[in-house]
TINULO-660845 format. One record per residue: residue number from 1; residue in three letters; chain; x negated, y, z of N, C-alpha, C in turn. Coordinates in Angstrom, 3 decimals. Last residue first. Example, Ala and Ser with C-alpha at 12.3 -4.5 7.8 and 13.67 -1.06 7.14 Angstrom:
% TINULO-660845
+-----+-----+-------+----------+----------+----------+----------+----------+----------+----------+----------+----------+
|   n | res | chain |     n_c1 |     n_c2 |     n_c3 |    ca_c1 |    ca_c2 |    ca_c3 |     c_c1 |     c_c2 |     c_c3 |
+-----+-----+-------+----------+----------+----------+----------+----------+----------+----------+----------+----------+
|   2 | SER |     A |  -12.850 |   -2.250 |    7.080 |  -13.670 |   -1.060 |    7.140 |  -12.900 |    0.030 |    7.870 |
|   1 | ALA |     A |  -13.190 |   -5.690 |    7.800 |  -12.300 |   -4.500 |    7.800 |  -13.200 |   -3.300 |    7.800 |
+-----+-----+-------+----------+----------+----------+----------+----------+----------+----------+----------+----------+
//
This chain:
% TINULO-660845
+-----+-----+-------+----------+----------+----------+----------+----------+----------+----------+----------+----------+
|   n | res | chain |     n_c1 |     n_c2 |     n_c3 |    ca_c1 |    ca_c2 |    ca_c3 |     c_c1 |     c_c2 |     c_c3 |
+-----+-----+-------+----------+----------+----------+----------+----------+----------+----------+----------+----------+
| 130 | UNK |     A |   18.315 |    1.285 |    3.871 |   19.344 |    0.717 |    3.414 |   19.011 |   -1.105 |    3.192 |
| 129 | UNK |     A |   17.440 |    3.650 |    5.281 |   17.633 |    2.514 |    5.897 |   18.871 |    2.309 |    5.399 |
| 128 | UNK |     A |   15.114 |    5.397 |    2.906 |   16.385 |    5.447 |    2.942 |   16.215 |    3.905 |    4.074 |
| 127 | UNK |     A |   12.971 |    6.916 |    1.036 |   12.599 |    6.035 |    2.493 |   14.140 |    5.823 |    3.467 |
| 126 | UNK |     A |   13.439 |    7.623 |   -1.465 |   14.240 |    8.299 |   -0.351 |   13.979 |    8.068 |    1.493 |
| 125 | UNK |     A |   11.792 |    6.875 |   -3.251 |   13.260 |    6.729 |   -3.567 |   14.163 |    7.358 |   -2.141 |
| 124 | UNK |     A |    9.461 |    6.752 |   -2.426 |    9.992 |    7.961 |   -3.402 |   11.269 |    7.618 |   -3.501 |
| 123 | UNK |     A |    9.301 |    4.613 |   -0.700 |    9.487 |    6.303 |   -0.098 |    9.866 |    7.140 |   -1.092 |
| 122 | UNK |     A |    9.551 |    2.919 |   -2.410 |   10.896 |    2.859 |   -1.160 |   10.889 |    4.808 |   -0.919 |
| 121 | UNK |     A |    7.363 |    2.960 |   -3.560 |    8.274 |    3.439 |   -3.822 |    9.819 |    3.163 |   -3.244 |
| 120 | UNK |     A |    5.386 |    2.311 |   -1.383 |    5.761 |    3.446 |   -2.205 |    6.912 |    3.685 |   -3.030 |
| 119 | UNK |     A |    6.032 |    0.041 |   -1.112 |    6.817 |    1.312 |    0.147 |    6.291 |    2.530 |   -0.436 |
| 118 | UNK |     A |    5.270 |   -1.579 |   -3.680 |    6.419 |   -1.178 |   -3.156 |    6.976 |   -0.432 |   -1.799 |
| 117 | UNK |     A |    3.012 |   -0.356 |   -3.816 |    3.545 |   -0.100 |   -4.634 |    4.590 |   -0.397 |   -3.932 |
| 116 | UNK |     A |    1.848 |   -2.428 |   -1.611 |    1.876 |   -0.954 |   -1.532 |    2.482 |   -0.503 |   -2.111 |
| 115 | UNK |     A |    2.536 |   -5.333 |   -2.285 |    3.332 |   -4.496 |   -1.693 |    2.986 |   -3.274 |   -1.284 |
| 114 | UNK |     A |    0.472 |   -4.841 |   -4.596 |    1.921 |   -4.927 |   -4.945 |    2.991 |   -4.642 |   -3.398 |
| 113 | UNK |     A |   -1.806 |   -4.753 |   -3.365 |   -1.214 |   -3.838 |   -4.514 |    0.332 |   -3.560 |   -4.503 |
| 112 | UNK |     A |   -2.161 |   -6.254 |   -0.524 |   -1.706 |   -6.070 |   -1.626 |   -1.583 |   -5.093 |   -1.910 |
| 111 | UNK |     A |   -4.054 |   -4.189 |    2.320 |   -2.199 |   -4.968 |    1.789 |   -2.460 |   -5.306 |    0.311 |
| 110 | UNK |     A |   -6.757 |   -4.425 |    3.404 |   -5.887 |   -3.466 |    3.114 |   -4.780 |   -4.978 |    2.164 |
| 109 | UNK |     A |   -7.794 |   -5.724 |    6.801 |   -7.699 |   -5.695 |    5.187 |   -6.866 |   -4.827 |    5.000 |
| 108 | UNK |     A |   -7.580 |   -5.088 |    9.541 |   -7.780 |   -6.404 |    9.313 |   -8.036 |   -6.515 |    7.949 |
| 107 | UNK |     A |   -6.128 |   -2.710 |    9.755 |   -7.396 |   -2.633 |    9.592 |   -8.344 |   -4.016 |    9.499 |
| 106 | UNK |     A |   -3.433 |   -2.239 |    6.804 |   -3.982 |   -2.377 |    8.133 |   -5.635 |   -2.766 |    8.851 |
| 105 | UNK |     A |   -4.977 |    1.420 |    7.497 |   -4.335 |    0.688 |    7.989 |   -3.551 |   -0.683 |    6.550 |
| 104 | UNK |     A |   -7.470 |    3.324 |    8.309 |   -7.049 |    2.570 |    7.216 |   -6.193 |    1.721 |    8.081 |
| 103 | UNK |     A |   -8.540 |    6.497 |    8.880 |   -7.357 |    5.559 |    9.784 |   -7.118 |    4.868 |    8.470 |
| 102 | UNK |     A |   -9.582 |    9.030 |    8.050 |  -10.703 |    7.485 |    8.099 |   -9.981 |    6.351 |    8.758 |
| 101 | UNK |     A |   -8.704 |   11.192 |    7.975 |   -9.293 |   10.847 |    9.329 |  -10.161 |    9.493 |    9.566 |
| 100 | UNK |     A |   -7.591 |   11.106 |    5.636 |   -8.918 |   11.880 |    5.641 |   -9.110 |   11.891 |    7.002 |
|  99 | UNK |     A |   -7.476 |    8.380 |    4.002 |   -6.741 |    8.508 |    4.931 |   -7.844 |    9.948 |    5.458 |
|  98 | UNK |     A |   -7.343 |    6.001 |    1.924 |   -7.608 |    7.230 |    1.627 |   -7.129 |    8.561 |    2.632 |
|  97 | UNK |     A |   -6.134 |    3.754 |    2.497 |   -7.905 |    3.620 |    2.671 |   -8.154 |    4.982 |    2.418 |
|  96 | UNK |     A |   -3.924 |    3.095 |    1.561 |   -4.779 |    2.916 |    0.468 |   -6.706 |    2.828 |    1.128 |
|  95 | UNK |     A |   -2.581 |    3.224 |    4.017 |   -2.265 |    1.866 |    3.251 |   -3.560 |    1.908 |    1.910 |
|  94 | UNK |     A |   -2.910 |    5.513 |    4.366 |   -3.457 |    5.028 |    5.235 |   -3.579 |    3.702 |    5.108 |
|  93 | UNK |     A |   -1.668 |    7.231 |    2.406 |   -3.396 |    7.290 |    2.595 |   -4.073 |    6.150 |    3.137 |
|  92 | UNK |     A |    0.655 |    6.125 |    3.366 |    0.046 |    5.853 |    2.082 |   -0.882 |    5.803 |    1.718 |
|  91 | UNK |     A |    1.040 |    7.688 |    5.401 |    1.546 |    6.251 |    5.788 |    0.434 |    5.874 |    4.102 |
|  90 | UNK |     A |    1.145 |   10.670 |    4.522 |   -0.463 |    9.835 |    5.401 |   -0.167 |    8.599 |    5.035 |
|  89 | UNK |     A |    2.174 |   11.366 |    1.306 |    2.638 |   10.532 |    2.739 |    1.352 |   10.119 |    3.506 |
|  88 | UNK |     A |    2.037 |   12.138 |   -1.399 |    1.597 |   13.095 |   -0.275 |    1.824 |   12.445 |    1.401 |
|  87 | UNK |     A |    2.643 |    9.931 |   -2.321 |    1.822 |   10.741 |   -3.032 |    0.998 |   11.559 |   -1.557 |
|  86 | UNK |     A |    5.861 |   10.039 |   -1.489 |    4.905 |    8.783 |   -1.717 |    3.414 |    9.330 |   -1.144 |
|  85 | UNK |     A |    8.341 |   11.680 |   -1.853 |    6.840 |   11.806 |   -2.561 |    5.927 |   10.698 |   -1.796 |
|  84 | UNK |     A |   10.531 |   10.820 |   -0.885 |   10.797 |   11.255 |   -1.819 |    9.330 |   12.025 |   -2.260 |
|  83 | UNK |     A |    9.702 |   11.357 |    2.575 |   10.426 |   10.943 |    1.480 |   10.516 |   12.014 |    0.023 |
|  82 | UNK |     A |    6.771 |   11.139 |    3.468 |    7.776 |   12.505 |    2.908 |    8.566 |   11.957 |    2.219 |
|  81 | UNK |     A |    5.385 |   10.481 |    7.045 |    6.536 |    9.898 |    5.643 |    6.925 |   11.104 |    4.747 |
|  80 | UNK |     A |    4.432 |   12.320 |    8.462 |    3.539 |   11.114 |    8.108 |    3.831 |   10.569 |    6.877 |
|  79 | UNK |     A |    5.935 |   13.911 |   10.134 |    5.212 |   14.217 |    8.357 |    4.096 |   13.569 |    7.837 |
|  78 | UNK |     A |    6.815 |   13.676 |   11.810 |    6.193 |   13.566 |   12.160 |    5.454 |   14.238 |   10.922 |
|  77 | UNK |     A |    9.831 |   12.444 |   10.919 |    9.698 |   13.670 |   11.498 |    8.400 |   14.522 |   11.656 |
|  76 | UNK |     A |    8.566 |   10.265 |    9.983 |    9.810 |   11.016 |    8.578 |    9.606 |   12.419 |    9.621 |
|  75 | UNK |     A |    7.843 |    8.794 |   12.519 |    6.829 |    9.223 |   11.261 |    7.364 |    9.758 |   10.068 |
|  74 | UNK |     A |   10.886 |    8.322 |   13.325 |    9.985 |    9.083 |   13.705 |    8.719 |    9.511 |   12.666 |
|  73 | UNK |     A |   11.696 |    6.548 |   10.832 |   12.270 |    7.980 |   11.266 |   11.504 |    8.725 |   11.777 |
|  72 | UNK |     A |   10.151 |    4.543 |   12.246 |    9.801 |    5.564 |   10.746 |   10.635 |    6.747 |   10.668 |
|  71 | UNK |     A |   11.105 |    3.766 |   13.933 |    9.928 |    4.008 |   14.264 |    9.495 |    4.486 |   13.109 |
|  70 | UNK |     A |   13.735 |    2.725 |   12.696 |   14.084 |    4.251 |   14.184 |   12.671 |    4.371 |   14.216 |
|  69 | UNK |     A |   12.732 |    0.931 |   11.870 |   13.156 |    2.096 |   10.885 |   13.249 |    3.373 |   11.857 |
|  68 | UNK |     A |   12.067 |   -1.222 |   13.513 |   11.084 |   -0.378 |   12.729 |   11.340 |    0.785 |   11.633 |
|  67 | UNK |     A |   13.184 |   -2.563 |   15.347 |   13.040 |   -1.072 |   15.904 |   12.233 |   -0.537 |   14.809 |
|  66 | UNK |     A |   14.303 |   -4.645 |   14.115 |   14.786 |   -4.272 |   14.618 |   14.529 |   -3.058 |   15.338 |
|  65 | UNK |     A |   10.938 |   -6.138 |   13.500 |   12.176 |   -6.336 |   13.036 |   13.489 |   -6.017 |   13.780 |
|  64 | UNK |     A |    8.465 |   -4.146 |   15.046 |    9.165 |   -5.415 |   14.612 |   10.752 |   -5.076 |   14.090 |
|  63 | UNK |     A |    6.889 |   -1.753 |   14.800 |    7.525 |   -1.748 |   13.376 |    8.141 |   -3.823 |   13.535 |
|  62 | UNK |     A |    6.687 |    0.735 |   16.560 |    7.075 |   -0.158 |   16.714 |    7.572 |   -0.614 |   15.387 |
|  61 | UNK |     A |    3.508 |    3.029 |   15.701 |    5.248 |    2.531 |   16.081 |    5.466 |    1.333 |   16.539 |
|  60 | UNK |     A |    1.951 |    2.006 |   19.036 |    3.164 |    2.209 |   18.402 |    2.992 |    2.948 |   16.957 |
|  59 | UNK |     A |    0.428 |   -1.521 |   20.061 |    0.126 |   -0.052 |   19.805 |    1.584 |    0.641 |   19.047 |
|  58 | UNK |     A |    0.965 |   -3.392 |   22.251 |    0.054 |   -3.188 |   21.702 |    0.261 |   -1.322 |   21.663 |
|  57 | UNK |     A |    3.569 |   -3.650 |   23.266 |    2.683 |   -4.650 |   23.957 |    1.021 |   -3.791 |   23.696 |
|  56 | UNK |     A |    5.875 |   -3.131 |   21.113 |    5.386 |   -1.991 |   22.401 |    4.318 |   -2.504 |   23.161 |
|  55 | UNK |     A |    3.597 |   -3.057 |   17.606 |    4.304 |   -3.568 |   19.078 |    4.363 |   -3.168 |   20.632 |
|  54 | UNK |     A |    1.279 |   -3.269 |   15.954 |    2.327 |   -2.385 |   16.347 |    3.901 |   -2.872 |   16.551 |
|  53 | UNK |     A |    0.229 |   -6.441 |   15.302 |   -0.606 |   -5.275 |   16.483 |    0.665 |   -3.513 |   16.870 |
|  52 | UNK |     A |    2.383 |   -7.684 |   14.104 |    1.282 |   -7.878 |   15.234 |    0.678 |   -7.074 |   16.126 |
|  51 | UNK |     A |    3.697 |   -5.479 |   12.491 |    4.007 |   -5.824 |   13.534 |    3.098 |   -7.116 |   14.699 |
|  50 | UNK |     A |    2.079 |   -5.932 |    9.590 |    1.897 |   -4.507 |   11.003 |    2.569 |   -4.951 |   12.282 |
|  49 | UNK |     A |    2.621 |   -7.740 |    7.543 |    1.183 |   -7.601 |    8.022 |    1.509 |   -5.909 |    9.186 |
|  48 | UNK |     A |    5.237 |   -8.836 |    8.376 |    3.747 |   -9.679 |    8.282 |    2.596 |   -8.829 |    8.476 |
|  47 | UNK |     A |    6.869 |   -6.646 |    9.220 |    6.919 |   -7.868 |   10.273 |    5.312 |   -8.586 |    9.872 |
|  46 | UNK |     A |    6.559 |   -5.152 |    6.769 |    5.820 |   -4.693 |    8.275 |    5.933 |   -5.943 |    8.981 |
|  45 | UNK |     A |    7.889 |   -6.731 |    5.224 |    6.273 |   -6.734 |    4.951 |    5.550 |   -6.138 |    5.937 |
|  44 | UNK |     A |   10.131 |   -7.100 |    6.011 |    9.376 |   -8.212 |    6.074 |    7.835 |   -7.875 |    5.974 |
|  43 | UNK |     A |   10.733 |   -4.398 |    5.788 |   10.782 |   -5.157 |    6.787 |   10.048 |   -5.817 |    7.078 |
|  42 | UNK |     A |   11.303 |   -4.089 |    2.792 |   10.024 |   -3.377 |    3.385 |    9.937 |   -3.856 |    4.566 |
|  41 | UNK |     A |   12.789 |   -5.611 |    1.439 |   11.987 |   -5.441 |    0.644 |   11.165 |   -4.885 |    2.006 |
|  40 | UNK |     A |   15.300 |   -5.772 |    3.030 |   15.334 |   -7.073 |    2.401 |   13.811 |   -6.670 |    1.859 |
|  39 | UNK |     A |   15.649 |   -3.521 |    4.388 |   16.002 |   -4.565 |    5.011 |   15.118 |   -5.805 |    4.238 |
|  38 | UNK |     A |   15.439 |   -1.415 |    2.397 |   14.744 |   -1.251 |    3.620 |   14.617 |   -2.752 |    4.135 |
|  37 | UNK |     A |   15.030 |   -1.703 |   -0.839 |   16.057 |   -1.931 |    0.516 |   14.662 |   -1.901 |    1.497 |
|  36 | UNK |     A |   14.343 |   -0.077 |   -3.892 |   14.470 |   -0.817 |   -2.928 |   14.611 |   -0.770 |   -1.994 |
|  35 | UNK |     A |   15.472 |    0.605 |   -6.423 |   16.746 |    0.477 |   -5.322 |   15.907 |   -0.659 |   -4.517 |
|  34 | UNK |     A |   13.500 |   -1.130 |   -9.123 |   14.597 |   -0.010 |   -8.281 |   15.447 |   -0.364 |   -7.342 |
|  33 | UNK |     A |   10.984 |   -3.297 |   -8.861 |   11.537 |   -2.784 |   -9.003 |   12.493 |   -1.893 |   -7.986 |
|  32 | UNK |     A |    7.372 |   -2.299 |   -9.746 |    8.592 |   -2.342 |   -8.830 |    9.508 |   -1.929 |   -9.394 |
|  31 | UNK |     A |    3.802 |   -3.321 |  -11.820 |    5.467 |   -2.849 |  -11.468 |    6.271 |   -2.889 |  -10.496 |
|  30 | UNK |     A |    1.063 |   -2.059 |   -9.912 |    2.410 |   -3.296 |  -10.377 |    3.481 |   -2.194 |  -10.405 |
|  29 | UNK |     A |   -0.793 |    0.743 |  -11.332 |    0.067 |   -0.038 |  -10.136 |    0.905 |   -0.996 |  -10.892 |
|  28 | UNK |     A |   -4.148 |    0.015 |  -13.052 |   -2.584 |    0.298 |  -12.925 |   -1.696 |   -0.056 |  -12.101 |
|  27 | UNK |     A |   -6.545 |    1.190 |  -10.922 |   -6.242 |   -0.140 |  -11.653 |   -4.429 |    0.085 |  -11.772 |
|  26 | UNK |     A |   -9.490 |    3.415 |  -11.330 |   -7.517 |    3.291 |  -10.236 |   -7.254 |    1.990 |  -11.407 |
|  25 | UNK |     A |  -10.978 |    5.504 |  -11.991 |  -11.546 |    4.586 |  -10.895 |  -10.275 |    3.699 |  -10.362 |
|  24 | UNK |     A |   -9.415 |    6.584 |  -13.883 |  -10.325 |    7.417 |  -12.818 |  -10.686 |    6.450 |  -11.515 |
|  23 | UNK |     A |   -8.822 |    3.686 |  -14.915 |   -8.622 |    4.664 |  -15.017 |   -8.893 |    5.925 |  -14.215 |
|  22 | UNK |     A |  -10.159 |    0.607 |  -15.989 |  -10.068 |    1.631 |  -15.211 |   -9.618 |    2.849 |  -15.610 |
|  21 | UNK |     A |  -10.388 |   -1.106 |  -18.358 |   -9.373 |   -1.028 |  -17.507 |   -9.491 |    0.011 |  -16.099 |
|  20 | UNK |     A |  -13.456 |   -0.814 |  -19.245 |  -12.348 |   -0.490 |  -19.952 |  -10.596 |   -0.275 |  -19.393 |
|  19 | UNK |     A |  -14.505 |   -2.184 |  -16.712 |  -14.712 |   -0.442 |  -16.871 |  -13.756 |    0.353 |  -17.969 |
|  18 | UNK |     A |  -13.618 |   -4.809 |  -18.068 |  -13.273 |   -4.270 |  -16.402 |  -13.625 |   -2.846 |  -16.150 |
|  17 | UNK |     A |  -14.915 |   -5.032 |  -20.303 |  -13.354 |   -5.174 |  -19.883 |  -12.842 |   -4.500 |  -18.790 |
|  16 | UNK |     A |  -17.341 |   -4.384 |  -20.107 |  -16.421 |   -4.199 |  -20.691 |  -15.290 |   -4.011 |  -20.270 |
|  15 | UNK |     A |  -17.519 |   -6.904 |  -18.299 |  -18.048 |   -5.736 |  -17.783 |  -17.647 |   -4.778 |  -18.571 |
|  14 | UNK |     A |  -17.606 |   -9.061 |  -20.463 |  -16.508 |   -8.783 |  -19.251 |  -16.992 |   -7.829 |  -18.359 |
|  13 | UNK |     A |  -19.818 |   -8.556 |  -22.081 |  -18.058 |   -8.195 |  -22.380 |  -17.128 |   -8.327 |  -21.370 |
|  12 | UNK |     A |  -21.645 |   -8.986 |  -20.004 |  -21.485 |   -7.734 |  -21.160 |  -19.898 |   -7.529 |  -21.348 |
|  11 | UNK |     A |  -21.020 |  -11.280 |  -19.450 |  -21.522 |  -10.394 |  -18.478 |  -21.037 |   -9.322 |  -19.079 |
|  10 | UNK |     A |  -21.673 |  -12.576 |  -22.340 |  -20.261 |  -13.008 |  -21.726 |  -20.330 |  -12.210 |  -20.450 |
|   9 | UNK |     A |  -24.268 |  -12.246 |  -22.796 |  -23.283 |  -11.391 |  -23.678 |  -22.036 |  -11.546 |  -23.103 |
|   8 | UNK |     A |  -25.781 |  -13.728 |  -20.639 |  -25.695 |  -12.368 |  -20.816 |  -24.498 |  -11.448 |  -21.483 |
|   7 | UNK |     A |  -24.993 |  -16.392 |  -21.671 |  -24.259 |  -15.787 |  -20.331 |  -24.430 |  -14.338 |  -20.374 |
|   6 | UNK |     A |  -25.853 |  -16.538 |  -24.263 |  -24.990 |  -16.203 |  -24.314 |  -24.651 |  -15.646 |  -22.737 |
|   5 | UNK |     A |  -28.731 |  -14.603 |  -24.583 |  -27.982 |  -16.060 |  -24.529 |  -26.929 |  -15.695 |  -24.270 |
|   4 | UNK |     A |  -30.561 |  -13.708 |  -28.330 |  -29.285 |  -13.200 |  -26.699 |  -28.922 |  -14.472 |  -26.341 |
|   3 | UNK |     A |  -33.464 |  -14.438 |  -28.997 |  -32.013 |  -14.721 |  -29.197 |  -31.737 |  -14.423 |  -27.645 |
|   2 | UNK |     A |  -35.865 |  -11.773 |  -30.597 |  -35.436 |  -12.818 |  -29.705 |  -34.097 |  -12.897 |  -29.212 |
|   1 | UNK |     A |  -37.807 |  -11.889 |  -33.357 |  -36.733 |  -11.275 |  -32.600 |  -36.185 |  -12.294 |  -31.604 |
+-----+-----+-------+----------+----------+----------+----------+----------+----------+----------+----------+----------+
//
């Protein structure tokens, strides 16, 4: 009979692991926490990764620091944003890659987990400019 080596069995179980942690193909979202701020939690994260290229210079919205909520308002009108469902928001499709026009944003990479999770749940909480 012939001996398993080990790198194989260590392949094995961490292949395991990693199909064991899936859930319809979806890796559990990070936690967030509540009451998050427009200002202090979602800003910054358009200023880093969207306000390079969405800028009046470039392309709109406008998501620098100071026109980027009046530029979500608009996408709140637009029915891009639904406050208060996340779920159903393009802006979300479009952060996940699941966008049914094929618009991934941003298109340099997709964002962290963790800050997706969190304008997700800015938006379920109301996509509020607080």
């Amino acid at each position: 009979m012939k001996t398993v080596h080990k790198p194989i069995i260590l392949i094995a179980v961490a292949a395991g692991f990693l199909l064991g942690a899936c859930d319809n193909d979806k890796f559990p979202e990070p936690e967030v926490k509540d009451n998050v701020s427009f200002a202090l939690d979602i800003q910054p994260i358009l200023t880093a990764e969207c306000a390079s290229c969405h800028n009046p210079s470039e392309v709109e919205p406008d998501f620098r620091e100071g026109y980027a909520y009046e530029s979500m308002e608009e996408l709140i009108d637009e029915g891009d944003i639904i406050p208060g469902n996340a779920e159903a928001s393009e802006l979300i499709e479009m952060l996940e890659g699941n966008s049914e026009d094929g618009n991934t944003m941003p298109p340099a990479g997709p964002m962290s987990p963790a800050k997706i999770a969190l304008i997700k749940k800015w938006i379920d909480e109301g996509a509020l400019n607080n």
